[in-house]
C-alpha positions, 0 to 999 in steps of 0.5 A: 581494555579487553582481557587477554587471557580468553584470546590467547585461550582461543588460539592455543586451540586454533594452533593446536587442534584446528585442521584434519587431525588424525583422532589419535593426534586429536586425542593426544593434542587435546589432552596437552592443550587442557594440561597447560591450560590448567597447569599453575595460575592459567586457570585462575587467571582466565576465570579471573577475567570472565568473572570480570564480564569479559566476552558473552555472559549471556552466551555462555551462561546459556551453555552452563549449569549444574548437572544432576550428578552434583557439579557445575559446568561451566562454560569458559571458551566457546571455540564455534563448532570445534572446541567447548572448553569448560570447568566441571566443579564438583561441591564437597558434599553436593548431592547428585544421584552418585556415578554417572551412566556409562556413556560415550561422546560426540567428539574427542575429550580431554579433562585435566584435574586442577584440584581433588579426584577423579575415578574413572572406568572405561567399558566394552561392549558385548563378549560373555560376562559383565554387566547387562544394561539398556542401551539409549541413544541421547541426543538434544531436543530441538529448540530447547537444551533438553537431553532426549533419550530413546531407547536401543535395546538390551546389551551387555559391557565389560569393563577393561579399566578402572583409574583414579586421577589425582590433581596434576592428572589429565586424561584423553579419550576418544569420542566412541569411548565407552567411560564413567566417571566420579568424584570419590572426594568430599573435598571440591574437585575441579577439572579442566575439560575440553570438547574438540572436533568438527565432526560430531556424531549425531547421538552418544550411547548411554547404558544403565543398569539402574533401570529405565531412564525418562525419554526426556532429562531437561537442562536448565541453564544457568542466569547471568548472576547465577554463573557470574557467582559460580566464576566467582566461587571457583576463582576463590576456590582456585586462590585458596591453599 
């Protein structure tokens, strides 16, 4: 018998993000959705039934790995081209290459914190003062999972805000958000994040001020047994006190 929880995940999504939503209605829905989808024993119970074999391992270990800033990403809910619901699981101690660019999206996003910590900044381009940086514009290589980076020229970015977000937490932002965020914990940190919208923008913005990046960032997906054994893990992480 098939598992439950992966179904009633798709329609929550489908009653509540599907259609043409205004970015702002988007922006707020997504954020509830992602609270009550990590909100008490849900999330443990959809990585639960995935971690069982439910639905397309192959598919959705394609779609997973672990980034160069420390932590896994993992898919959970392939909704086709509208929703990419996913775990972020940041490792105690993991060594990434500490925060991330600040960059945008291609559509509207929404996390919500399960366990540990989040800091975030939000930015604004151009204006007097603030940080000079190189501007790129990303976007993924055909016929691989490589991000391609081209160069955009020099600009310069205020930031506007800095949060932290502690479990229990969500955030929501719209796609063109300029934003970076960070795990300042050793404890492992685990967020619910959501990607939704049927309109993608082509390329998302990346800027850095530590100097040129690769043309090329390659991906590497993970394995059926390695993502079956990262399901696996957050499920034991999630049980635990």
């Amino acid at each position: 018998m098939g598992g439950r929880r992966v179904p009633a995940a798709r329609r929550l999504l489908a009653r509540t993000l599907d259609g043409e939503l205004p970015e702002r209605d988007r922006v707020a829905a997504a954020g509830a959705v992602v609270a009550e989808l990590g909100a008490d024993d849900r999330l443990l119970e959809l990585v639960t039934e995935l971690a069982c074999g439910e639905g397309d391992l192959e598919g959705r270990a394609r779609l997973s790995y672990r980034h160069v800033l420390g932590f896994d990403k993992l898919l959970l809910v392939d909704a086709g081209p509208r929703h990419m619901l996913r775990v972020h699981l940041w490792h105690a101690g993991a060594g990434g290459t500490g925060k991330e660019d600040i960059h945008n999206h291609r559509c509207a996003l929404a996390s919500h914190i399960v366990r540990g910590r989040l800091c975030m900044e939000l930015y604004e381009a151009g204006g007097a003062g603030g940080i000079e940086a190189t501007r790129y514009e990303e976007s993924l290589a055909d016929g691989s999972a490589d991000w391609l980076l081209t160069p955009a020229g020099p600009a310069r970015l205020r930031l506007s805000h800095t949060g932290r977000y502690a479990a229990g937490s969500t955030y929501a932002l719209p796609a063109h958000t300029l934003h970076r965020a960070w795990c300042d914990t050793r404890a492992p940190t685990v967020t619910l994040f959501l990607e939704t919208g049927a309109e993608r923008r082509r390329h998302t913005d990346v800027f850095t001020a530590a100097g040129p990046h690769a043309g090329a960032v390659p991906k590497q997906p993970l394995d059926v047994p390695g993502y079956l054994a990262a399901l696996k893990g957050l499920a034991e992480l999630l049980r635990s006190p």
